[in-house]
C-alpha positions in Angstrom: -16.0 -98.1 -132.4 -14.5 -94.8 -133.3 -16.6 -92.3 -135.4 -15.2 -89.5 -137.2 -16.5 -86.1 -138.0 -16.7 -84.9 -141.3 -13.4 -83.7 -142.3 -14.9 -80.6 -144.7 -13.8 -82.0 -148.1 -13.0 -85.8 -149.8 -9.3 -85.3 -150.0 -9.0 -85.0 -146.3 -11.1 -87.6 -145.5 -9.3 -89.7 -147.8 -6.0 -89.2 -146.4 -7.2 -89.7 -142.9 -8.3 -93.0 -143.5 -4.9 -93.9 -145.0 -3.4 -92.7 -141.4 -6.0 -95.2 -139.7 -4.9 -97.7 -142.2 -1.4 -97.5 -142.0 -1.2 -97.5 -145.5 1.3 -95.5 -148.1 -0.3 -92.0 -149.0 -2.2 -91.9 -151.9 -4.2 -89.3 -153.8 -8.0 -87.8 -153.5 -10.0 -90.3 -155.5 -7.7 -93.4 -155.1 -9.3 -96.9 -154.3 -10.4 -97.1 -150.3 -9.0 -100.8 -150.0 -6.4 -101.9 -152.7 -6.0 -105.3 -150.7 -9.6 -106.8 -151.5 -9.9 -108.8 -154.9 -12.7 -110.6 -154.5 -16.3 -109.2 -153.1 -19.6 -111.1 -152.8 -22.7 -109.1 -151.5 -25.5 -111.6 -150.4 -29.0 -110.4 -149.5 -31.5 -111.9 -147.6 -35.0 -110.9 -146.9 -36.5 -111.3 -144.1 -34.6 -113.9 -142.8 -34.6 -113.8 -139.2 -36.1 -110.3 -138.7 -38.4 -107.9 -141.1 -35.7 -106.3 -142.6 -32.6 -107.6 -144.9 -29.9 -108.9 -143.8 -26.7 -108.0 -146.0 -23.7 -109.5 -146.0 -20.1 -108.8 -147.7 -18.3 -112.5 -148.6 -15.0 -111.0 -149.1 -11.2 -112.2 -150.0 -7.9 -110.4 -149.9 -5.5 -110.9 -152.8 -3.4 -113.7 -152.3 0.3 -112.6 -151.4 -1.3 -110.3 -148.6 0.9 -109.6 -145.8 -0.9 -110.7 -142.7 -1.7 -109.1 -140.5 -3.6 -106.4 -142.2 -6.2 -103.8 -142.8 -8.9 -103.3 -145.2 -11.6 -101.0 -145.2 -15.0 -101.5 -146.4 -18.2 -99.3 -147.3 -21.3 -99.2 -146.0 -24.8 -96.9 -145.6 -23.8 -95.1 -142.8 -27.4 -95.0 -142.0 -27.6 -98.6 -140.7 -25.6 -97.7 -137.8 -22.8 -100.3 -136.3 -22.2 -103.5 -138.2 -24.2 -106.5 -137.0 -20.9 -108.6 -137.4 -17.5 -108.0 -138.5 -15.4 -111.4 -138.6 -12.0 -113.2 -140.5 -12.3 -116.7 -141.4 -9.9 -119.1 -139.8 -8.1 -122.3 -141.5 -11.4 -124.5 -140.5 -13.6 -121.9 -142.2 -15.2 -120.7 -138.7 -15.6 -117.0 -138.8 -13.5 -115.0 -135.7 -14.7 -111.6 -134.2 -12.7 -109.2 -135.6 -11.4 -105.9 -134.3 -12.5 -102.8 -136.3 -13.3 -98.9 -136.1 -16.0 -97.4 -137.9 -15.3 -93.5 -139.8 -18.7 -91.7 -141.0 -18.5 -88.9 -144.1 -21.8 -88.0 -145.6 -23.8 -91.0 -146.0 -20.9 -93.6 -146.2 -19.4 -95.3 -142.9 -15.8 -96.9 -143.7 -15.5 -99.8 -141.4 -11.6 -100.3 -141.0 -11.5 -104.1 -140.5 -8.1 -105.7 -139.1 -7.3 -109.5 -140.9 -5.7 -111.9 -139.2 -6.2 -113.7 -142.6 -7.4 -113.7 -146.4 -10.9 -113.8 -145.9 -13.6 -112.2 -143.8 -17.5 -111.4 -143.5 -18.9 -108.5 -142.5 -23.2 -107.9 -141.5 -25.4 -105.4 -141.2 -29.1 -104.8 -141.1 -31.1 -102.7 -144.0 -35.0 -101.8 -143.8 -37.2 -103.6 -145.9 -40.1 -101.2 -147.9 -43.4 -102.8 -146.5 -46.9 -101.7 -148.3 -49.1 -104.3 -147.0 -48.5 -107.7 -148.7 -46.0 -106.1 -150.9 -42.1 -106.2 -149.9 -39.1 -104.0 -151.9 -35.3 -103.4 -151.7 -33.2 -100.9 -153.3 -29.3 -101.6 -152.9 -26.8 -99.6 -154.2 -23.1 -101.2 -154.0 -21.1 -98.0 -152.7 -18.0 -97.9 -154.7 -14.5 -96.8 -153.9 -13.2 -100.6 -154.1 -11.3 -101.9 -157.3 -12.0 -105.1 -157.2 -11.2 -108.5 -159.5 -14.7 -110.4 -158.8 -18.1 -108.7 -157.8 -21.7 -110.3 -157.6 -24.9 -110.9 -156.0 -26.0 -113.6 -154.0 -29.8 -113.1 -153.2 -32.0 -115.5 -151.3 -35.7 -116.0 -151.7 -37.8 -115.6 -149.0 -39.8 -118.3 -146.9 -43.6 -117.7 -149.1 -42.5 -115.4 -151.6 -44.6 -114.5 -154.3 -43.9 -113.0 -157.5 -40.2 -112.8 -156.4 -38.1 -110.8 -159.0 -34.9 -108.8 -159.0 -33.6 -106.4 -161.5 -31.2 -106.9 -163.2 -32.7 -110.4 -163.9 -30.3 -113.3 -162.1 -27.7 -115.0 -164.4 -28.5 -118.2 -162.5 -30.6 -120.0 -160.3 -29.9 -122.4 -157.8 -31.2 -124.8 -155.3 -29.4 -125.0 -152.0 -28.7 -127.9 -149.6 -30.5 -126.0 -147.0 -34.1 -126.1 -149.1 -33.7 -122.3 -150.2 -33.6 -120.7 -153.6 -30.5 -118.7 -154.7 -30.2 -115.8 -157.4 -26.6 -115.0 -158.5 -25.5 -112.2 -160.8 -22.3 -111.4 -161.6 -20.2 -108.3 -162.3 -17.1 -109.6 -162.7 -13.9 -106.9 -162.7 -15.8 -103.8 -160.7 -14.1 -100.1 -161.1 -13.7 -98.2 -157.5 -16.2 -95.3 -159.6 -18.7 -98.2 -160.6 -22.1 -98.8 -158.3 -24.0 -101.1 -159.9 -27.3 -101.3 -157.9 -29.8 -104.5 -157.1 -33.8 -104.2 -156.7 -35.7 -106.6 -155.1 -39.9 -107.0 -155.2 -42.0 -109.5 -154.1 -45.1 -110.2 -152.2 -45.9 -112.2 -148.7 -49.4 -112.7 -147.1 -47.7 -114.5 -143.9 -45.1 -112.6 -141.3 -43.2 -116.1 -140.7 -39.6 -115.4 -141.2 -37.0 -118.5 -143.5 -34.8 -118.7 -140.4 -38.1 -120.4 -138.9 -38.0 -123.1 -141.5 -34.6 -124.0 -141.5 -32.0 -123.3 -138.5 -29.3 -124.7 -140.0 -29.8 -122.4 -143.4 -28.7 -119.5 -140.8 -25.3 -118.0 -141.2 -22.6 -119.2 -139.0 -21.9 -117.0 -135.8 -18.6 -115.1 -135.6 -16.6 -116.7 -132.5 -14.1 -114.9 -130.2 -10.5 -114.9 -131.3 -9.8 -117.2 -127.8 -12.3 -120.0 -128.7 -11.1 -123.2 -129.0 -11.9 -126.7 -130.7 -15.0 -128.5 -129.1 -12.7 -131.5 -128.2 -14.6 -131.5 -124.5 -17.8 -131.1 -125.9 -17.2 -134.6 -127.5 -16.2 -136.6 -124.8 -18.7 -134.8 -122.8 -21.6 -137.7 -123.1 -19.3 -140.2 -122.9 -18.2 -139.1 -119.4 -21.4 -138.7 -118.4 -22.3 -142.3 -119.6 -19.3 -144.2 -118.1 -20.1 -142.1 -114.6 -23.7 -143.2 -114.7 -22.8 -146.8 -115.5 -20.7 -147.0 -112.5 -23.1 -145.5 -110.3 -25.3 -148.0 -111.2 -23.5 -150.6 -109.9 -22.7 -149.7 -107.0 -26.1 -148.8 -106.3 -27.1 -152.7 -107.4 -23.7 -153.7 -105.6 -24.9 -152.0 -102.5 -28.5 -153.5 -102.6 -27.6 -157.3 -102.8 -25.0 -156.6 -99.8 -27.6 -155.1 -97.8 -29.9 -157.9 -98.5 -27.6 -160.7 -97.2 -26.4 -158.7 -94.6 -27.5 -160.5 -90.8 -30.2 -158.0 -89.0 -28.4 -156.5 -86.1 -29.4 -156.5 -82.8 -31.7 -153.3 -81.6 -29.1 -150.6 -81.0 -30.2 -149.8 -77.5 -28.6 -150.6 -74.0 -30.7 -152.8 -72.9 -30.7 -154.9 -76.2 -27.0 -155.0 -76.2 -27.2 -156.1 -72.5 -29.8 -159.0 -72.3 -27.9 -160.4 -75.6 -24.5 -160.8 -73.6 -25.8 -162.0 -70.1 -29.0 -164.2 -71.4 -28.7 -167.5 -71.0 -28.9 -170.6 -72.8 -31.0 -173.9 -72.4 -27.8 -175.8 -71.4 -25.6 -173.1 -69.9 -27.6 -174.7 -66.1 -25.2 -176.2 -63.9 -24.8 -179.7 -64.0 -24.0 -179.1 -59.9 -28.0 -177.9 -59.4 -27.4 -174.3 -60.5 -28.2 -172.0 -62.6 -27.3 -167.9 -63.3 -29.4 -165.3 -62.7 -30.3 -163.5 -66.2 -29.8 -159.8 -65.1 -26.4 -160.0 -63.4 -25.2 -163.0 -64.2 -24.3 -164.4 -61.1 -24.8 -168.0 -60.2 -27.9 -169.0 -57.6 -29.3 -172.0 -56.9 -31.8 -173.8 -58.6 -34.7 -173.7 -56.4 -33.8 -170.1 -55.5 -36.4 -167.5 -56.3 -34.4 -164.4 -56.2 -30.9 -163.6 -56.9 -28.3 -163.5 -53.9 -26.6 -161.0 -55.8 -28.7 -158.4 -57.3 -32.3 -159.6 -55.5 -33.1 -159.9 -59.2 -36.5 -162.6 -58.9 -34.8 -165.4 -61.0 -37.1 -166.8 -63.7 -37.5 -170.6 -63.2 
């Protein structure tokens, strides 16, 4: 962000911003963005905070060299933009690089396009005496412009909602809210045609509370990218879970077939290889003694081998 001093006169100021701008020279009292032709101001009302949030819908004359710059006023009193985006060929809005110069009570916010249109958001108080909410906006001038209106939303439990001048329409929105448009048409860089808002609300719920998808879409970075891996991201998942699954079950049915082994100790390993069976007695009259192995006789008692008592 880069903030300028006041420069001591209008001329001066002027010409500075057409250094920033890296625009032709032009004269004291010239427009401040020649490139804009098209300018839409929405307001809405305590939308996601108690306070108005403004935005500037804006389009570049079509021909413009990209990329460019464009400056835009604002009330230098609401500080740094919320939000200062160009729309991309999908219509998603992409953070956009911009300085901000102060004189008097107008910031210029020098705004570089990477194409024809853009958005730019700030905050504005909202005049609270108890139940009773009001808005005074006053368009600041300087732009020459083809197209200028006034988008205004109504308020979640607004009562008595009026704006003057009274709307030239009234319209319904997909997202359940009521819309007040008036139109300007061609707008003068010397004109400032001014909006006043009134109404009253017993309740402190905010609209964006209603309806999240109502709010207005998020500036992205420049670097973001489609959400292609977002997408396949449950199927992944699924096809991983499916598999695990199985072999789980796989696993389970093996086990359950599987022979139990003998007890994994010495002496169980042992008496299983040098036990013997019913018929492994000599057919001579002898037998084998069951800790060594070696043969005895059949009526010995212990083990000529090992002393081992032989079991009968």
């Amino acid at each position: 962000m880069v903030v300028m001093e006041r420069s001591g006169s209008r001329h001066r100021w002027l010409l500075l911003v057409v250094a920033l701008l890296g625009l032709a020279p032009m004269a004291a009292g010239s427009q401040l963005a020649g490139s804009i032709e098209q300018l839409e101001v929405a307001l809405w009302p305590e939308y996601d905070r108690q306070a108005v949030l403004v935005m500037y819908r804006f389009r570049l004359k079509t021909g413009s060299l990209l990329p460019t710059k464009v400056a835009l006023p604002i009330p230098a009193s609401v500080g740094r933009p919320h939000a200062v985006a160009w729309q991309n060929e999908s219509g998603g809005l992409m953070v956009a690089e911009f300085a901000r110069v102060v004189e008097d009570e107008v910031a210029l916010i020098l705004i570089n396009m990477q194409s024809l249109e853009g958005q730019l958001e700030y905050y504005a108080d909202l005049t609270l005496e108890g139940p009773r909410r009001s808005f005074l906006f006053s368009w600041p001038g300087g732009v020459d412009l083809s197209a200028f209106s006034y988008k205004v939303q109504r308020p979640l439990g607004a009562l008595g909602f009026e704006t003057a001048p009274s709307p030239d329409r009234r319209t319904a929105g997909q997202d359940g809210f009521t819309y007040e448009w008036i139109d300007h048409g061609p707008l003068k860089a010397t004109e400032k045609p001014t909006i006043e808002l009134s109404y009253e609300k017993d309740a402190s719920a905010l609209s964006a509370q209603a309806l999240e998808p109502s709010q207005p879409p998020s500036p992205s970075k420049p670097a973001s990218t489609a959400s292609t891996d977002d997408n396949l991201q449950p199927w992944l998942l699924g096809g991983f879970g499916g598999v695990f699954l199985g072999l789980v079950v796989s696993w389970y049915w093996w086990s359950s077939r599987k022979p139990p082994e003998a007890p994994h100790t010495a002496r169980g390993r042992q008496a299983a290889r040098t036990e013997p069976s019913e018929n492994q007695a000599d057919k001579t009259g002898s037998n084998f003694c069951h800790n060594c192995g070696a043969k005895a006789e059949t009526r010995a008692k212990f083990c000529m081998s090992c002393g081992t008592r032989l079991v009968p």
